[in-house]
C-alpha positions in Angstrom: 132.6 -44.2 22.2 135.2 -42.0 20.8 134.4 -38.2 20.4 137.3 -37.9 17.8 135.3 -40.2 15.5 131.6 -40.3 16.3 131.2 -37.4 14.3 132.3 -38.7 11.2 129.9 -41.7 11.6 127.0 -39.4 12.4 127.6 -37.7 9.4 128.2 -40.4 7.2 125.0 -42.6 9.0 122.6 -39.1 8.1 124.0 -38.0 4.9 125.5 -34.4 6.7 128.0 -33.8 4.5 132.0 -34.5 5.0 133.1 -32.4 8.6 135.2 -29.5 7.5 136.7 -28.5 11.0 137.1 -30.4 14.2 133.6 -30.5 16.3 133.9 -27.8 19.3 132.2 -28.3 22.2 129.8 -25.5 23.8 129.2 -24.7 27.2 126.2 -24.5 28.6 123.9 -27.7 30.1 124.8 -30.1 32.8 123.2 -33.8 31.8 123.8 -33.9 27.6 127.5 -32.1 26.0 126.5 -30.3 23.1 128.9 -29.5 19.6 129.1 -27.6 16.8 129.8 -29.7 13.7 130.4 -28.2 10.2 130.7 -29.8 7.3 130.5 -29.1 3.5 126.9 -28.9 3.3 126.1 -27.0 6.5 126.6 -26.2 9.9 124.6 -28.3 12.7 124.2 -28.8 16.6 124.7 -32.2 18.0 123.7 -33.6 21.2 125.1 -36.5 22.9 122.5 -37.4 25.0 123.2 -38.8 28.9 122.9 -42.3 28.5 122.0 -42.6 32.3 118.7 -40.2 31.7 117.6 -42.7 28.8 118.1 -45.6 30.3 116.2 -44.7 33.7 112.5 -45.8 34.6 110.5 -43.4 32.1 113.4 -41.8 30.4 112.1 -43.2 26.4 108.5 -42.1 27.3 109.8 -38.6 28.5 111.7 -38.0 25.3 108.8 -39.4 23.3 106.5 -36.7 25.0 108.8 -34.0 24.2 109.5 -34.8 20.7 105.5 -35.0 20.0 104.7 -31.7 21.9 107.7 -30.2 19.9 106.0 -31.1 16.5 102.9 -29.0 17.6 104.6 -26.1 19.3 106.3 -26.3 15.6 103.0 -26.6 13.9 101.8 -23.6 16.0 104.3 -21.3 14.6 106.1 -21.2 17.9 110.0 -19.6 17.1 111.2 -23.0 18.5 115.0 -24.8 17.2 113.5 -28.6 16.5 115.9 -31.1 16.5 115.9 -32.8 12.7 114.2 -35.6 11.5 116.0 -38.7 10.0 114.1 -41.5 8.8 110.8 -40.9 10.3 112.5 -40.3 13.6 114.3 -37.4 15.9 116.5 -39.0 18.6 119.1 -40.9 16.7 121.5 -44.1 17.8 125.5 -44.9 17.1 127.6 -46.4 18.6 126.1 -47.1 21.8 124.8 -43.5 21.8 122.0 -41.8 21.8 121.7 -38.1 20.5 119.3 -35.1 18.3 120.8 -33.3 15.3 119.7 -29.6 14.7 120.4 -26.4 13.1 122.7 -24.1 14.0 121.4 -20.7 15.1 124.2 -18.3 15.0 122.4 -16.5 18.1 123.1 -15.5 22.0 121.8 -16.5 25.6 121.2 -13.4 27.1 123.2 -13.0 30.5 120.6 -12.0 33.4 121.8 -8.2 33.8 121.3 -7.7 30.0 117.5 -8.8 30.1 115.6 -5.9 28.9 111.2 -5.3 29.3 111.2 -5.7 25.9 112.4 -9.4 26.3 110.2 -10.2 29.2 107.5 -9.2 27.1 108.6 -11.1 24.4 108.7 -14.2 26.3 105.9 -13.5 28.3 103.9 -13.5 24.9 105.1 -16.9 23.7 104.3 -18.4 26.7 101.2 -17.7 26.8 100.9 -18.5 23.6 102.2 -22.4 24.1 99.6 -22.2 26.9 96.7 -22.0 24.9 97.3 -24.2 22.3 95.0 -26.7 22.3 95.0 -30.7 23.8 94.1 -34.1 24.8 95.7 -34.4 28.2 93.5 -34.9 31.1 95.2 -35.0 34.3 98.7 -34.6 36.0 100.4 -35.6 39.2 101.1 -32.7 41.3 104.7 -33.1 42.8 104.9 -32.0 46.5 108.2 -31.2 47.7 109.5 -34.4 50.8 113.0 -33.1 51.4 114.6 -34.4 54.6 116.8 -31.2 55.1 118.0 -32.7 58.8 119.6 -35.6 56.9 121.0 -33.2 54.5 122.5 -30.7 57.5 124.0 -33.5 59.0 126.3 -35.1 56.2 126.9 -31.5 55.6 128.6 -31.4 59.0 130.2 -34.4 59.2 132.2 -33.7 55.9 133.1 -30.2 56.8 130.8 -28.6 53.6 131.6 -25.1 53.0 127.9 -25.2 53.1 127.2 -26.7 56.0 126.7 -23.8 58.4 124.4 -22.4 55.5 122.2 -25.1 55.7 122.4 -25.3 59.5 121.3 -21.5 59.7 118.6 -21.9 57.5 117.2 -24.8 59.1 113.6 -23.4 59.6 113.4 -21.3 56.7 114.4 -24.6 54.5 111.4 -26.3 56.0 109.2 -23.4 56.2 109.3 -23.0 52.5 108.7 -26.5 52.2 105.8 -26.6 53.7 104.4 -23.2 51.9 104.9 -24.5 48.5 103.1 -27.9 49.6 100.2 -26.1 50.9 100.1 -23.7 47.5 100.2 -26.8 45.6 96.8 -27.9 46.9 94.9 -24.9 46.0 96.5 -24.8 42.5 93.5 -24.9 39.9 93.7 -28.2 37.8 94.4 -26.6 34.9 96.9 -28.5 32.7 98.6 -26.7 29.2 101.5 -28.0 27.2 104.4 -26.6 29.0 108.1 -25.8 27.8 109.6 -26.9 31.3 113.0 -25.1 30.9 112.5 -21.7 28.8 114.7 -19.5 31.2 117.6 -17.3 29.5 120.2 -19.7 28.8 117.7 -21.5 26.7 116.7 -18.6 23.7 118.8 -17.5 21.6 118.5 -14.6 20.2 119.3 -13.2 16.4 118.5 -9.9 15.5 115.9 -9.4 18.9 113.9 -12.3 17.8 114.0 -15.3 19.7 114.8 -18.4 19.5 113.7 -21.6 21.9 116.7 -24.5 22.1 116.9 -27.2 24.2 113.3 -28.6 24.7 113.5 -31.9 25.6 111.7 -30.7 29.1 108.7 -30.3 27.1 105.6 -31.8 28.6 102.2 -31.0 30.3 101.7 -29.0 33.8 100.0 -26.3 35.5 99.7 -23.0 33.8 100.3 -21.2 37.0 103.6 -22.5 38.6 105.3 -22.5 35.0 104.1 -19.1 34.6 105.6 -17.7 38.1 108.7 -19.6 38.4 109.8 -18.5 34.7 108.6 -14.6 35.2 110.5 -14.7 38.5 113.7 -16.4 36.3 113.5 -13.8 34.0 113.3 -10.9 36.7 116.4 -11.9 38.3 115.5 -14.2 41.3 118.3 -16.6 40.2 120.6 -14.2 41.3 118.3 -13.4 44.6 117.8 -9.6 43.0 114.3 -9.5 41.7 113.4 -6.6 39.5 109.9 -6.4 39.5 109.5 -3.9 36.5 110.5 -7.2 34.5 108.3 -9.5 36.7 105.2 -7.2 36.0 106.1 -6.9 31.8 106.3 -10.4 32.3 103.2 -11.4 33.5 101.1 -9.0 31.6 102.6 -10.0 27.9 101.8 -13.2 29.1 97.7 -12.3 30.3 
């Protein structure tokens, strides 16, 4: 596949218009690249999807899930960015690749020290929201954590990882913390809701303080709970190991 030309036969294949400017690529995301593409009709995102992640055990039914559960967070009024629909379908295939068209949103990813309450409780609201929507799922598997942090320690050492005394250090914390979040898993209710899966910062834009959700191919079903914690705590600050709780607490309360 060539980038320089893929582009044009996206646009021709879907009818997008004639490409006006050369496609740029955007940062952000670690599996899929992502580029602006404008042309004389419009400006859109396109992703090149990982051809590794479809390919793998499951990978078709994961996207199939996530492209169902985005039409009815759409049909909910949820401020999501759905990828377009071509045909009767979403995910698209040239050239030996796979990839989603949208809209371009001329918005911004918040950095973490510019998260204000008022976003918490913005987010905290839609959450909730996408929680109570309504569905047919019955049960989930609930994923304990098996990580063999010895194993881990060791190739650390024997390549001389700048990380390796980390790891070392931390030994018993590593498998401390393990064996807390197995043991929390258990009493977990078995509640299940439609869940975004990914709806940190870098994933909402916003324009004009409203928001708006990208990137939801995580979308799928879990436990109300964990999705609710992890996300308030990403939106307080623990990625950056400096939780503000004022932001924790406007979080979970928008969200109740």
């Amino acid at each position: 596949m060539k980038k320089d030309t893929i582009f044009n036969d996206i646009a021709n294949m879907l009818d997008l218009g004639n490409i006006i400017a050369p496609a740029k690529k955007l940062t952000g995301g670690f599996a899929h690249e992502m580029f602006a593409v404008e042309t004389n009709k419009r400006k859109y995102a396109i992703k090149l999807l990982n051809q590794e992640t479809i390919v793998r055990h499951g990978g078709f039914e994961n996207y199939a899930t996530s492209e169902y559960l985005e039409k009815i967070l759409q049909d909910n009024g949820l401020p999501i960015v759905p990828s377009l629909e071509f045909n009767g379908k979403k995910m698209q295939f040239i050239d030996n690749q796979h990839f989603y068209v949208f809209d371009w949103v001329e918005g911004r990813a918040l950095a973490s020290h510019e998260i204000q309450k008022e976003h918490c409780e913005i987010i905290g609201s839609i959450l909730g929201k996408i929680h109570k929507i309504e569905h047919d799922k019955k049960s989930i598997d609930k994923f304990e954590i098996n990580v063999d942090w010895d194993f881990y320690i060791e190739m650390a050492l024997k390549k001389r990882s700048e990380i390796a005394d980390l790891l070392k250090n931390n030994r018993t914390l590593l498998y401390k913390v393990q064996t807390d979040y197995d043991t929390a898993l258990k009493e977990v209710s078995d509640n299940i809701v439609i869940s975004n899966g990914d709806m940190d910062s870098k994933n909402v834009l916003w324009v004009d303080g409203k928001p708006h959700i990208v990137d939801l191919e995580c979308l799928t079903y879990s436990n109300p709970y964990t999705e609710l914690f992890q996300l308030a705590l990403c939106w307080s600050g623990c990625e950056h190991y400096a939780i503000n709780y004022g932001l924790l607490t406007v979080f979970i309360k928008s969200y109740i």
